[in-house]
BALOBA-1460 file (C-alpha; in Angstrom, 3 decimals):
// residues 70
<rec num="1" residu="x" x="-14.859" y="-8.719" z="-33.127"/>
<rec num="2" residu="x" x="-14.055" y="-9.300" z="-29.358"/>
<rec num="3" residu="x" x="-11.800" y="-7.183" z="-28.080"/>
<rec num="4" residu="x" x="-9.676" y="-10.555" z="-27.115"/>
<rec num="5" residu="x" x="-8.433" y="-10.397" z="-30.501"/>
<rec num="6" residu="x" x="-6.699" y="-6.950" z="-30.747"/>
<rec num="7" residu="x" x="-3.196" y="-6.405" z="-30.238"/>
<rec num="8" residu="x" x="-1.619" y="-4.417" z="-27.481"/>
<rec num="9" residu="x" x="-1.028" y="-0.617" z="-27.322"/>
<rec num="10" residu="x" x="-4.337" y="-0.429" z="-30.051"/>
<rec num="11" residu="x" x="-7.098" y="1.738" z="-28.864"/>
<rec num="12" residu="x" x="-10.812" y="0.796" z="-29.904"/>
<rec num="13" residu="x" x="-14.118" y="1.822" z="-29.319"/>
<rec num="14" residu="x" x="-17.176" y="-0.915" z="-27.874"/>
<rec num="15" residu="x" x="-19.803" y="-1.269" z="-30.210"/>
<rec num="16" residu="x" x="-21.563" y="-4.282" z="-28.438"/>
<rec num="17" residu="x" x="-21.786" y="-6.163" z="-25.020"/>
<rec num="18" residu="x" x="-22.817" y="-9.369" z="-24.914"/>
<rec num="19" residu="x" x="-23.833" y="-12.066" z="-22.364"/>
<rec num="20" residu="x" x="-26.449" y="-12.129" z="-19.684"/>
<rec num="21" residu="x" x="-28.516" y="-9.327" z="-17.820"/>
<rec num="22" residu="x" x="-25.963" y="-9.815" z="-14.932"/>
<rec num="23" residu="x" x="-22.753" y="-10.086" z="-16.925"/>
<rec num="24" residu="x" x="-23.669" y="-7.151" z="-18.999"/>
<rec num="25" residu="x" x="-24.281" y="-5.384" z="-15.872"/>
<rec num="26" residu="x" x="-20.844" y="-6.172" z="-14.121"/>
<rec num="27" residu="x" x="-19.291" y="-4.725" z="-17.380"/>
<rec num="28" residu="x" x="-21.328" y="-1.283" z="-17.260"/>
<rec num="29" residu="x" x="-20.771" y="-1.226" z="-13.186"/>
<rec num="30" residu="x" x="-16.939" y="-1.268" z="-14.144"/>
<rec num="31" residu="x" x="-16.853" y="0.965" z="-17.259"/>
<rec num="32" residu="x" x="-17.469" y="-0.559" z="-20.120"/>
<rec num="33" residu="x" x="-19.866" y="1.124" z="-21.929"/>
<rec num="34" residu="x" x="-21.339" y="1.034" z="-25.730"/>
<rec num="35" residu="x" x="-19.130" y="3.849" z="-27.422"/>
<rec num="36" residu="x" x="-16.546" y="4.445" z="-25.071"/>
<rec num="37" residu="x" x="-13.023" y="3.646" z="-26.436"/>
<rec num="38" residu="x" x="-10.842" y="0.790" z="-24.662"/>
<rec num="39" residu="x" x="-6.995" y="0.647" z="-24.784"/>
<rec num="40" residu="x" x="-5.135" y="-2.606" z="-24.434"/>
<rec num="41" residu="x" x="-2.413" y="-2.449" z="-21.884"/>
<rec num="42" residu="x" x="-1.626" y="-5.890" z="-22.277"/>
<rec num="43" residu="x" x="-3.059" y="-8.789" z="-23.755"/>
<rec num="44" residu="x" x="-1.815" y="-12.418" z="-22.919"/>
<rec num="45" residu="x" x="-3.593" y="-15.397" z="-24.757"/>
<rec num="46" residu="x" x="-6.708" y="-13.299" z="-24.375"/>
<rec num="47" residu="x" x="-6.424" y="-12.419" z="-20.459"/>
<rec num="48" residu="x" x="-6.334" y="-8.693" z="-20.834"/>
<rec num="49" residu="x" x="-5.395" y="-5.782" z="-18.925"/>
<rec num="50" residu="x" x="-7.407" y="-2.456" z="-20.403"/>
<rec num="51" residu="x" x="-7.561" y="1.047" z="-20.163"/>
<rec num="52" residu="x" x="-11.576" y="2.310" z="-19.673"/>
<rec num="53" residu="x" x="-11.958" y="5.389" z="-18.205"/>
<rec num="54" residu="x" x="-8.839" y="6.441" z="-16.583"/>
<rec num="55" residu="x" x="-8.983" y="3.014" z="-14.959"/>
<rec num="56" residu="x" x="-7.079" y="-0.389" z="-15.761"/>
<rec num="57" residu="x" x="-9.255" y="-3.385" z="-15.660"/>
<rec num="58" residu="x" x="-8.467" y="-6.782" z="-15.807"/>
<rec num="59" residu="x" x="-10.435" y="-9.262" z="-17.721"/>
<rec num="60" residu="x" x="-10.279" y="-12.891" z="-18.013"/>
<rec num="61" residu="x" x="-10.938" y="-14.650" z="-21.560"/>
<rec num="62" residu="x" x="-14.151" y="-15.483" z="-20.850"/>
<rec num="63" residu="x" x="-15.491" y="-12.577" z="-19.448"/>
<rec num="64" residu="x" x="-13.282" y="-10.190" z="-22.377"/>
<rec num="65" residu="x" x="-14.997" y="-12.392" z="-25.150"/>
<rec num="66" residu="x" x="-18.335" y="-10.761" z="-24.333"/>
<rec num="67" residu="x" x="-16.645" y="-7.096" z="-25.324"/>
<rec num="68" residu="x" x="-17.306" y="-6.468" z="-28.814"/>
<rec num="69" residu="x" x="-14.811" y="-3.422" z="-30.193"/>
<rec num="70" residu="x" x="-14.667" y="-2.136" z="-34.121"/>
């Protein structure tokens, strides 16, 4: 499921990226990685602000849609 569609304060872990080379690439340049867990700070009709890596990354709709979590 994307991660778009998890609730805030819920930590999950990405299974799958999806998109193009580039896209996928943008993701992995800014920490998201297959296996590492994500934390949703906030989440605000699917414009989200996560927690990867000590970081906090904001992501628009489209871009979080491509994030899959489990």
């Amino acid at each position: 499921m994307p991660v778009t569609m998890i609730e805030n304060g819920k930590t999950v872990t990405i299974v799958r990226i999806s998109g193009s080379e580039e896209v996928r690439q943008h993701l992995f340049e800014i920490g998201f990685v297959v296996g590492e867990p994500v934390t949703i700070v906030n989440n605000i009709n699917g414009n989200l602000i996560l927690k990867v890596k000590d970081a906090r990354v904001a992501l628009d709709r489209k871009l979080a849609q491509k994030v899959m979590v489990g």
